[in-house]
Structure formats: C-alpha cells, structure tokens
N, C-alpha and C positions, 0 to 999 in steps of 0.2 A: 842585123841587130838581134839581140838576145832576149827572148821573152822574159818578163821581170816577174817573181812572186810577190804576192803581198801579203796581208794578215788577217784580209778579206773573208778568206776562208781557208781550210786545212789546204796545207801544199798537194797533198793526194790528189784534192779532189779538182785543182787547179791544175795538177797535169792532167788526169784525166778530160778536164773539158779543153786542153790544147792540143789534143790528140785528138777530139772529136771532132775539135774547130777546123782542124788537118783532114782530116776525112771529109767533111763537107766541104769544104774547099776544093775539094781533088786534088791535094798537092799527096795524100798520100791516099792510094785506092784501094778498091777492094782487091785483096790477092795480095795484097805488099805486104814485106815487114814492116813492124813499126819498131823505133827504137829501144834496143833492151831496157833491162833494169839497170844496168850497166853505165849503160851510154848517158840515160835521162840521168841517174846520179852525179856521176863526172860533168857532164854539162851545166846541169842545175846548181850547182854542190851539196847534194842532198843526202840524207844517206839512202842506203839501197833499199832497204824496207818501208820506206818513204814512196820511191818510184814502182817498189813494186806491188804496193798496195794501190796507187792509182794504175797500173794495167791490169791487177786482178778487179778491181772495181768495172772495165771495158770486158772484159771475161766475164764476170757475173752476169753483166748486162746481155750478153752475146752479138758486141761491137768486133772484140776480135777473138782469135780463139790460140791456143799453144800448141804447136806441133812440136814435139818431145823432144829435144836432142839440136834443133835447131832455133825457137824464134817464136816469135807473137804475129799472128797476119791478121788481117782485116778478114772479117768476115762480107761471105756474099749476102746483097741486101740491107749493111750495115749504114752507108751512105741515106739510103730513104728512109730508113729507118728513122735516123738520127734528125734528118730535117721533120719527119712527122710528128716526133717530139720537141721540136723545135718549135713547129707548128704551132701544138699545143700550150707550151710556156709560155709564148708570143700572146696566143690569145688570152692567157690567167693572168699576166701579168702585165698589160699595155691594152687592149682592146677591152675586159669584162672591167677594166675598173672607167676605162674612158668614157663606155656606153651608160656607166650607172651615176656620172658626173653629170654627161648629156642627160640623161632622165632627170637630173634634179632641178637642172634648169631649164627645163623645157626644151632641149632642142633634140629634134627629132635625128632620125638616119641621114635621111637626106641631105639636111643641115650640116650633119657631122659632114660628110662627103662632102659638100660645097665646100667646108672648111678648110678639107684636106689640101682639096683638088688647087685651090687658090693660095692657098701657101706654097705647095707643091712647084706651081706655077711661078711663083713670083722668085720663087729661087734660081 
C-alpha cells in the first residue's frame, strides 16, 4: 500500500519523516541508499524540488549524506540518532504535558504508573 500525503503539513516535510520512520524501523539502514529525488517524485506525484527539499532537509540534519555522482545513503549513527529525538518529542509532547495534568489533580508518579500498568493490563 502506498503511503498517503496529506495537508497536515508541507509534503517535504512528510517525506522527510517517512524516511526517517524507514530508518527507524530498519527497513532501510545505515549504509543504504535511500530513494532519489526521482524515484520519491514519480512515486508520490510530486514535483522534483518538492522530494528533493525533503532529502536536503535529512542532509541538513546529517540523517543521510550525497555521494556525488551516485545517491543519498543513510548515515552511520543516524538510526540512534533519530530514535533519541524521537525520544525527546515523546517526552514534549505526551509525557511533560501528562505529568502536569497528573499535578493538577493530585495524582502523584506512582499513581500515573498504576494507571498505566492497569490499562496496559487489561488490554
């Protein structure tokens, strides 16, 4: 099945995080190409400076890097990389706002955790 765009956010930056999602997942690793500018336009139907502003955006980052003449590869390191920002998101946006809801109602850590574990549980 065909990854779908939506209006969510720029298309850039939506390949960009389906390439990352690819790299954390290990379907595509460090050392590999990843698909050109080329490829992601004809696939997507996007135009080319569309695809290829979402791989200079993984370049900027130093996700993947251009060997001249051939290709974009994943850089080494880029996989930990990408999950310790991941990391980080995770906690800005799901865990700092969860723990400051638990604060308003009094329920402490532990609580939370009970909460977790028991839902967790019952699934």
């Amino acid at each position: 099945m065909k990854p779908t765009l939506d209006e969510s956010q720029p298309i850039f930056q939506q390949i960009a995080v389906m390439i990352m999602d690819e790299i954390i997942d290990g379907r595509i690793k460090e050392g590999e190409q990843v698909p050109s500018t080329n490829e992601l336009s004809r696939f997507f139907n996007i135009n080319p400076a569309t695809a290829r502003k979402g791989l200079q955006a993984l370049v900027d980052k130093e996700i993947i890097f251009k060997q001249r003449g051939v290709g974009m590869f994943v850089s080494e390191g880029a996989k930990e990389k990408l999950i310790l920002e991941r990391k980080q998101q995770f906690y800005e946006e799901y865990v700092a706002p969860l723990l400051k809801e638990a604060n308003r109602i009094h329920l402490d850590e532990e609580m939370v955790i009970d909460l977790i574990k028991r839902k967790n549980d019952s699934n």
